[in-house]
Jmol script that loads the backbone (N, CA, C; Angstrom):
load data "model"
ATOM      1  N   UNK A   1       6.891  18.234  -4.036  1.00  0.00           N
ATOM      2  CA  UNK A   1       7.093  17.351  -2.906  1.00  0.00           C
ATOM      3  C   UNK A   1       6.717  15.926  -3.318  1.00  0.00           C
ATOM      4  N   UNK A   2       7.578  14.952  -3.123  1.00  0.00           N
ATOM      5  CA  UNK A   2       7.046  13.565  -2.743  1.00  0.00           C
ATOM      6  C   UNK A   2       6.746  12.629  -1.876  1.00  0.00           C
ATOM      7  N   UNK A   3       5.896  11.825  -2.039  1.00  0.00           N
ATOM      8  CA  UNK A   3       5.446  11.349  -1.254  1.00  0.00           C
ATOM      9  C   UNK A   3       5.697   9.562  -1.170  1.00  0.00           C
ATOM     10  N   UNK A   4       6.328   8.924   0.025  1.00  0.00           N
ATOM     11  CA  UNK A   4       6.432   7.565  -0.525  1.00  0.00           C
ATOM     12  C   UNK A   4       4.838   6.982  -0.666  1.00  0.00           C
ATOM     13  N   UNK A   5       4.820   5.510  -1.002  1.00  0.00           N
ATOM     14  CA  UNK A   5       4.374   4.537  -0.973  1.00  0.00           C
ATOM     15  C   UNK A   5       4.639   3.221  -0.922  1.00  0.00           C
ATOM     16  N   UNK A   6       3.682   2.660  -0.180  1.00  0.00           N
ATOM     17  CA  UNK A   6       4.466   1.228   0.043  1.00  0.00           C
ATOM     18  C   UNK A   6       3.319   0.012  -0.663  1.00  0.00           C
ATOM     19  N   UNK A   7       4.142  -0.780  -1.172  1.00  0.00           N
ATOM     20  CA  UNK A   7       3.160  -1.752  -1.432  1.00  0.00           C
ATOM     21  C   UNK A   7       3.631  -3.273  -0.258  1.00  0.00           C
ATOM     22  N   UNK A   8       3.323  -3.993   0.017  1.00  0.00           N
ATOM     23  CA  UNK A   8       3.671  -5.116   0.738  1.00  0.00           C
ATOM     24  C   UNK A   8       2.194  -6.313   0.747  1.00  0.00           C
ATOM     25  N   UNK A   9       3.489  -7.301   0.813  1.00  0.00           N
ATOM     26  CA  UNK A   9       2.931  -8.513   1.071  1.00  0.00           C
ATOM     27  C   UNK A   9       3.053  -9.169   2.620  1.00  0.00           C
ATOM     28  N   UNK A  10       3.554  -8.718   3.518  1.00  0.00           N
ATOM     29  CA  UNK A  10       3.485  -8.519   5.250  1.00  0.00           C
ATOM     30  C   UNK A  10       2.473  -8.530   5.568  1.00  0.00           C
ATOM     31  N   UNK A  11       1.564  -9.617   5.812  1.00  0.00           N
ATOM     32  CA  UNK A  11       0.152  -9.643   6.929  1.00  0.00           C
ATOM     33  C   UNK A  11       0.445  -8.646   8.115  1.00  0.00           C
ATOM     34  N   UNK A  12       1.817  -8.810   8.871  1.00  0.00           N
ATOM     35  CA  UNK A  12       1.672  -7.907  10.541  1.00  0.00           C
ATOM     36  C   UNK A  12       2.342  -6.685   9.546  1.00  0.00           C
ATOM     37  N   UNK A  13       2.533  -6.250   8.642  1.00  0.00           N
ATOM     38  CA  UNK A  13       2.355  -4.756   8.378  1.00  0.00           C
ATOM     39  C   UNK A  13       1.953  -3.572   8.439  1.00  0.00           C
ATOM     40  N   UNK A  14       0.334  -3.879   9.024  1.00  0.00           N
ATOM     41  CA  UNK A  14      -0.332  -2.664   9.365  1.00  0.00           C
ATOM     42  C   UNK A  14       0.222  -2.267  10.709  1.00  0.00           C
ATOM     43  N   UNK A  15       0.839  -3.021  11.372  1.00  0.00           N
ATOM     44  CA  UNK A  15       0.957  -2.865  12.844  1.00  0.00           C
ATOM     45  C   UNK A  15       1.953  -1.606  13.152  1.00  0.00           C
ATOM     46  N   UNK A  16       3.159  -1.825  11.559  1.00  0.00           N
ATOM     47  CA  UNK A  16       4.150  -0.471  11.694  1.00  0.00           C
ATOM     48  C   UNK A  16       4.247   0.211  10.885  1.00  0.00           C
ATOM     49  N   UNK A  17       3.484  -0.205   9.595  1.00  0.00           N
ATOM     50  CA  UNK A  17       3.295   0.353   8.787  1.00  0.00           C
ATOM     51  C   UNK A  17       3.136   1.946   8.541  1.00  0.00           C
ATOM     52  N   UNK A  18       1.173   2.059   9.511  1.00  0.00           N
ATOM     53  CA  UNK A  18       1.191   3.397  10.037  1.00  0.00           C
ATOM     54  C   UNK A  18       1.909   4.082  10.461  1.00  0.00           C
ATOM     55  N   UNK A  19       2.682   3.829  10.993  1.00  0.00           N
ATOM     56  CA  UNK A  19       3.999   4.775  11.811  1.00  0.00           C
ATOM     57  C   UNK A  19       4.691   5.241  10.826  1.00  0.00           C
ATOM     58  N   UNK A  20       5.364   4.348   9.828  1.00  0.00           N
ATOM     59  CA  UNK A  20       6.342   4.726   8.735  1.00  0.00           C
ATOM     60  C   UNK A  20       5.367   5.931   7.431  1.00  0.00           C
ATOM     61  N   UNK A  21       4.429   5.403   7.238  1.00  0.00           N
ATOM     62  CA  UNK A  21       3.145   5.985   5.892  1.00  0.00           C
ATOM     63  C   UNK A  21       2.214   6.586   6.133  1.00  0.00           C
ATOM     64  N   UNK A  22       1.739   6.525   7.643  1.00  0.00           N
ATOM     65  CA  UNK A  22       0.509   7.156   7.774  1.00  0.00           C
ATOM     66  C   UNK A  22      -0.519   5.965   7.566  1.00  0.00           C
ATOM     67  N   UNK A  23      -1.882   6.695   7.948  1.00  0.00           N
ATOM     68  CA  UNK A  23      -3.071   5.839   7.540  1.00  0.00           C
ATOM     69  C   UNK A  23      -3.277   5.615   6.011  1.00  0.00           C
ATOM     70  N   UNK A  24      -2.885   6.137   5.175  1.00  0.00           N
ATOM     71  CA  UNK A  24      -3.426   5.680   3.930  1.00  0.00           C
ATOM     72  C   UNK A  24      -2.118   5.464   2.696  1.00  0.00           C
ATOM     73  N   UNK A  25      -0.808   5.588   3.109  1.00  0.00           N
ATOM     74  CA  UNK A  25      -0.193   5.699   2.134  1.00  0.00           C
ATOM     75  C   UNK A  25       1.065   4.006   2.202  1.00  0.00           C
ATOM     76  N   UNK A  26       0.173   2.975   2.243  1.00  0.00           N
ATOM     77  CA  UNK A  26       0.884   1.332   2.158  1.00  0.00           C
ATOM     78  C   UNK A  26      -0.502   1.419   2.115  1.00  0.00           C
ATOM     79  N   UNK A  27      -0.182  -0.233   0.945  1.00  0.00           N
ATOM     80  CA  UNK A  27      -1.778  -1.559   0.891  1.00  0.00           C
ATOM     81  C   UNK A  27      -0.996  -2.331   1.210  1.00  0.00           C
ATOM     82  N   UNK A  28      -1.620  -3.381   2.023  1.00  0.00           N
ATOM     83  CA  UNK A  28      -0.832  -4.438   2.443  1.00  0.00           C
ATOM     84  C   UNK A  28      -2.033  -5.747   1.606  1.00  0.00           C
ATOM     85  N   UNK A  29      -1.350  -6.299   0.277  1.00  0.00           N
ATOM     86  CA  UNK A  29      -1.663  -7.459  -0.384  1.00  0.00           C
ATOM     87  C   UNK A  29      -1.409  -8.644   0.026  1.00  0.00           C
ATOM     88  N   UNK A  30      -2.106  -9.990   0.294  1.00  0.00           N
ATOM     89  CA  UNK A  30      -2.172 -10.743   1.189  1.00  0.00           C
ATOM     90  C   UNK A  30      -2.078 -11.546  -0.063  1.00  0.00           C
ATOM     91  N   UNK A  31      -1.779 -11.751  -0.833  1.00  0.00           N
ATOM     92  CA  UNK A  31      -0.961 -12.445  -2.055  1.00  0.00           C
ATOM     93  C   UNK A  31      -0.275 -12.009  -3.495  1.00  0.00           C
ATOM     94  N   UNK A  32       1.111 -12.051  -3.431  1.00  0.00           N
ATOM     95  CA  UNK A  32       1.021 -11.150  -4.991  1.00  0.00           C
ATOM     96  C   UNK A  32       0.276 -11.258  -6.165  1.00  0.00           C
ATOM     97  N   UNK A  33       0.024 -12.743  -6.426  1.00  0.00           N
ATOM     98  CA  UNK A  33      -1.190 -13.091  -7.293  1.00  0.00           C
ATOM     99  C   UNK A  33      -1.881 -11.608  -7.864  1.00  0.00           C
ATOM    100  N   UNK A  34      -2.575 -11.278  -6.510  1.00  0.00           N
ATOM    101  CA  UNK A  34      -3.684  -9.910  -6.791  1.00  0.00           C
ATOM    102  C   UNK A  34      -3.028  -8.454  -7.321  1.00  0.00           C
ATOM    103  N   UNK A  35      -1.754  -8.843  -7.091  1.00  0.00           N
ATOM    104  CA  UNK A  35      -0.899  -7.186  -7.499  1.00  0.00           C
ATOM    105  C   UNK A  35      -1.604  -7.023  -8.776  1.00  0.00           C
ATOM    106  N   UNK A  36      -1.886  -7.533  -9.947  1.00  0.00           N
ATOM    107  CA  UNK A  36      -2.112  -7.145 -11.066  1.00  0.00           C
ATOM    108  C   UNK A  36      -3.445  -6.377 -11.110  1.00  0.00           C
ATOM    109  N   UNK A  37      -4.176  -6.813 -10.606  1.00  0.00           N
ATOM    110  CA  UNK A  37      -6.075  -6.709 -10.014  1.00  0.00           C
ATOM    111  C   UNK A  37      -5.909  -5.455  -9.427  1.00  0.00           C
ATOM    112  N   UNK A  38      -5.130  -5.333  -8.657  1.00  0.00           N
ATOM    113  CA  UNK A  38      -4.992  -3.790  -7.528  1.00  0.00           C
ATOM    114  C   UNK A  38      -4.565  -2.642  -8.365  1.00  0.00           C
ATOM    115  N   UNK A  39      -3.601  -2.543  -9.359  1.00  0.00           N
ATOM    116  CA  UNK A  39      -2.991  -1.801  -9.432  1.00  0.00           C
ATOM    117  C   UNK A  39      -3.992  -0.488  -9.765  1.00  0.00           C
ATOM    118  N   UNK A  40      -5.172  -0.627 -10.458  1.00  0.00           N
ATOM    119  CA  UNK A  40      -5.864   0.485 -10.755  1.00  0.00           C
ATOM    120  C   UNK A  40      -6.463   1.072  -9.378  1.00  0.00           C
ATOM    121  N   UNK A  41      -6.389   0.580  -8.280  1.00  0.00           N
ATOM    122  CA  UNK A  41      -7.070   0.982  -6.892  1.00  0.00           C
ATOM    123  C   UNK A  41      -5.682   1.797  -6.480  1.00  0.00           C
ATOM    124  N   UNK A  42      -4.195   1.146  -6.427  1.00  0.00           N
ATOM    125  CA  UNK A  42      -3.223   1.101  -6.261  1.00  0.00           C
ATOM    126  C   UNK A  42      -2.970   3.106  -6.609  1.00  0.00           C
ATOM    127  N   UNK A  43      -3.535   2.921  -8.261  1.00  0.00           N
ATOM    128  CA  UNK A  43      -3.172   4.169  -8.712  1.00  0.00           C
ATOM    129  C   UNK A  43      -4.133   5.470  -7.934  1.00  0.00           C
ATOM    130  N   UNK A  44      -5.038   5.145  -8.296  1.00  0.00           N
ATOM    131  CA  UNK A  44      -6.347   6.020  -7.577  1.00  0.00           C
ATOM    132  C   UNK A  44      -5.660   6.408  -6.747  1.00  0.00           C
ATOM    133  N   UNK A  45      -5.497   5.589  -5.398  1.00  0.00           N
ATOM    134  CA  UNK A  45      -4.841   6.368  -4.013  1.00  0.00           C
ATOM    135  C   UNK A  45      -4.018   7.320  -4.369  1.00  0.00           C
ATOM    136  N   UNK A  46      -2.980   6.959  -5.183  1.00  0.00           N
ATOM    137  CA  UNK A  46      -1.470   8.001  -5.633  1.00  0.00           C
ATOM    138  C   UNK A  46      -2.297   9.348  -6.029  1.00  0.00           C
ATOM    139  N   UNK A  47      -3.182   9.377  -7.004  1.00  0.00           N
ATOM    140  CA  UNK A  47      -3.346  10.352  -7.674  1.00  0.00           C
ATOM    141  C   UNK A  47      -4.776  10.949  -7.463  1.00  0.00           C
ATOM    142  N   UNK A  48      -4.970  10.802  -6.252  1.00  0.00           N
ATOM    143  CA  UNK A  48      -6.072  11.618  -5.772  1.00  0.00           C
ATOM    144  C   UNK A  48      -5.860  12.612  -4.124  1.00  0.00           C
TER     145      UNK A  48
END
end "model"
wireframe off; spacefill off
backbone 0.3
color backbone group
């Protein structure tokens, strides 16, 4: 089975986010800048 994930840069994202992913499966990054910094947090979530 798979499972999506979302990554986004959408501040009002959490608002529908949940609906589409659930509580834990989107991070909503508040600059791409940080995408590089996240990605090991990024992974964790996936693979735990």
């Amino acid at each position: 089975m798979t499972h999506s994930f979302c990554i986004t840069i959408d501040k009002e994202a959490g608002s529908y986010l949940k609906l589409m992913y659930g509580e834990v499966n989107y991070i909503v990054i508040d600059d791409v800048k940080k995408l590089p910094n996240r990605i090991t947090e990024i992974y964790r979530r996936l693979t735990t």
